[in-house]
C-alpha positions as CSV (number, residue, x, y, z in Angstrom):
1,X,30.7,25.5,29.4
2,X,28.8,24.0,32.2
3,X,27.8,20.2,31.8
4,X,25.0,18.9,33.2
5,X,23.3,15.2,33.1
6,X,19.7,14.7,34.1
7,X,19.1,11.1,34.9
8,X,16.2,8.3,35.9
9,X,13.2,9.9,35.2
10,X,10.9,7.1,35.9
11,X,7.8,6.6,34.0
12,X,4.8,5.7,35.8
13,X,1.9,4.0,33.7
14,X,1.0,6.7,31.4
15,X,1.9,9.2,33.7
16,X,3.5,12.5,31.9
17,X,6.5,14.0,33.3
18,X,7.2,17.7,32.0
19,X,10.3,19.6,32.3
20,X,9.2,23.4,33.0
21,X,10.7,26.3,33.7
22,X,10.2,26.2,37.7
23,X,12.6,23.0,37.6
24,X,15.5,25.2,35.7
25,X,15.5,23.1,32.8
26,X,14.6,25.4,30.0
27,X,17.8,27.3,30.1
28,X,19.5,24.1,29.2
29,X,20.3,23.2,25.2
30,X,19.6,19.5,25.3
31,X,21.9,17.7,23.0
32,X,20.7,14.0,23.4
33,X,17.8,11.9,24.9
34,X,18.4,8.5,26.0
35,X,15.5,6.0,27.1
36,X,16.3,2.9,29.0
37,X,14.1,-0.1,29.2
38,X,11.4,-2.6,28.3
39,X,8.2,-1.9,27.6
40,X,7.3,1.3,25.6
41,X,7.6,5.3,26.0
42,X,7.8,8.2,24.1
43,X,9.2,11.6,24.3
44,X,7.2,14.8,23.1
45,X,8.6,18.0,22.5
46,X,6.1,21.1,22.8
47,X,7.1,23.8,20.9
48,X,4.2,27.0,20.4
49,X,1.4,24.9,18.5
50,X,3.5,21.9,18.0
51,X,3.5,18.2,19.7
52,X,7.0,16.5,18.2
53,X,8.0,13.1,18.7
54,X,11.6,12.5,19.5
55,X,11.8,9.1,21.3
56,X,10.0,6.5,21.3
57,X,11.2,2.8,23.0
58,X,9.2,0.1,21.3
59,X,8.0,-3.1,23.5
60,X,11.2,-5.7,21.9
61,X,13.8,-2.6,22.4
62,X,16.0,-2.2,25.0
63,X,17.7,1.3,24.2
64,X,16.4,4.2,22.1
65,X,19.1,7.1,21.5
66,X,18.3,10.2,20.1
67,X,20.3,13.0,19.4
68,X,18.4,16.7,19.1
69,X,19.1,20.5,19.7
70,X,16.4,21.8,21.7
71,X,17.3,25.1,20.2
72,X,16.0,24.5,16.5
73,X,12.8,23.7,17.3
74,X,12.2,26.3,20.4
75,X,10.9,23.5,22.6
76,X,9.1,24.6,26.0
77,X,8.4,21.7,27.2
78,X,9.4,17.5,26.8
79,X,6.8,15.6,28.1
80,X,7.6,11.9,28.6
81,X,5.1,9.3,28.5
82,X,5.4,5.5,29.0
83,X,5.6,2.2,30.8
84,X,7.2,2.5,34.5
85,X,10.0,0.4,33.6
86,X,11.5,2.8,31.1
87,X,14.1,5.1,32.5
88,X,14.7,8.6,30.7
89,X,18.2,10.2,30.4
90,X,18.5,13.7,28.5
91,X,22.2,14.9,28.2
92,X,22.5,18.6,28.2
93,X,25.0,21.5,28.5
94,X,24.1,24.8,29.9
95,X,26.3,28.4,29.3
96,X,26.9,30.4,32.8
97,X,26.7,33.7,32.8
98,X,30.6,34.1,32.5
99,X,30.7,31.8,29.3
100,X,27.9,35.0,28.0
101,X,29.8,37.5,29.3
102,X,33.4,36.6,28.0
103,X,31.8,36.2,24.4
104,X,30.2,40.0,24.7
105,X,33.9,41.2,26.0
106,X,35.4,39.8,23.4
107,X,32.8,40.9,20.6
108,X,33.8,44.2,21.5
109,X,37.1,43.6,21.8
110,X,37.4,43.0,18.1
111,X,35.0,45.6,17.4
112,X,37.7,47.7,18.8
113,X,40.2,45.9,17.0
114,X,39.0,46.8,13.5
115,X,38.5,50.2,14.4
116,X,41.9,50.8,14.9
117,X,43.2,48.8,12.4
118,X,40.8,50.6,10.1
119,X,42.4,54.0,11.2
120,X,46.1,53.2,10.8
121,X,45.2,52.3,7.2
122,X,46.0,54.7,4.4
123,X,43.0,57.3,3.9
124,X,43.9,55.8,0.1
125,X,43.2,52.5,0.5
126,X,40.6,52.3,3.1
127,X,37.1,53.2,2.4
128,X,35.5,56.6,4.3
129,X,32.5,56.7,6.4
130,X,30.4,59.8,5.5
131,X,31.4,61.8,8.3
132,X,35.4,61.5,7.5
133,X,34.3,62.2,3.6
134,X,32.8,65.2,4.0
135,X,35.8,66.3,6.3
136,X,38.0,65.8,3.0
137,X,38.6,69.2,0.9
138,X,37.1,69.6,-3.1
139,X,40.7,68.1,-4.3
140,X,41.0,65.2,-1.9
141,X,37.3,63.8,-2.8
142,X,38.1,63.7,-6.2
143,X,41.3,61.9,-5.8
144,X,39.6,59.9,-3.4
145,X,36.4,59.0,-5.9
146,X,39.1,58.6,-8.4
147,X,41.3,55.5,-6.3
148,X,37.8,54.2,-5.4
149,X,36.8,53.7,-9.3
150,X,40.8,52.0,-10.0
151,X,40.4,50.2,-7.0
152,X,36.8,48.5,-8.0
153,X,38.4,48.5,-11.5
154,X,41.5,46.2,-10.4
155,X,38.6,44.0,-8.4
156,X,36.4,43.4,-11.4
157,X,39.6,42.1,-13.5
């Protein structure tokens, strides 16, 4: 995991400050937002038809913290808006592409995994797909049906 800290955003009287995709910022998960200060500012998150407030530093405050996933709400933009003195810090992590591509290796992996441990089990006690059923003979699907109806039998007691 690749951490990453984006600091001193500066608000200018009223001015707005977006992150958007052109700056990279989108395919971060932001974790926290920090504004630093006197004076006041909030924080919007834009989401499809959605303005959210997440920060806000009142005039008397020094610090606001506040902790969010920018992942449960499917924010595409945080617009800032505030006083000039007020200094904006949003903590975030982002995954590289090995982080993606180790979790899909190893997905398969155990995909793989439970095949073959699915295979070395006992045609008995394992449950058939309907491919290897129908490759059983008249006799062996009727002891088969048979185990399956003691073995849901012994589960139900």
């Amino acid at each position: 995991m690749i951490k990453r800290t984006f600091f001193g955003l500066s608000l200018r009287d009223k001015q707005k400050f977006t992150y958007k995709e052109e700056n990279g910022l989108l395919c971060y998960t932001f974790t926290q937002i920090i504004l630093v200060g006197q004076g006041e500012a909030k924080i919007y998150g834009l989401s499809s038809n959605k303005k959210i407030l997440i920060a806000s530093l009142k005039g008397k405050q020094n610090q606001c913290q506040c902790k969010f996933i920018m992942d449960e709400n499917n924010f595409t933009h945080l617009i800032c808006v505030g006083d000039e003195s007020a200094s904006v810090h949003v903590l975030g992590y982002k995954l590289g592409k090995q982080v993606q591509e180790i979790e899909e290796n190893y997905q398969q992996e155990n995909l793989v995994f439970q095949d073959e441990f699915r295979a070395l089990q006992p045609v008995e006690e394992r449950e058939l797909d309907s491919d290897e059923f129908e490759l059983l003979s008249k006799k062996d699907k009727k002891e088969y049906k048979k185990k399956q109806k003691q073995k849901q039998k012994q589960e139900n007691y």
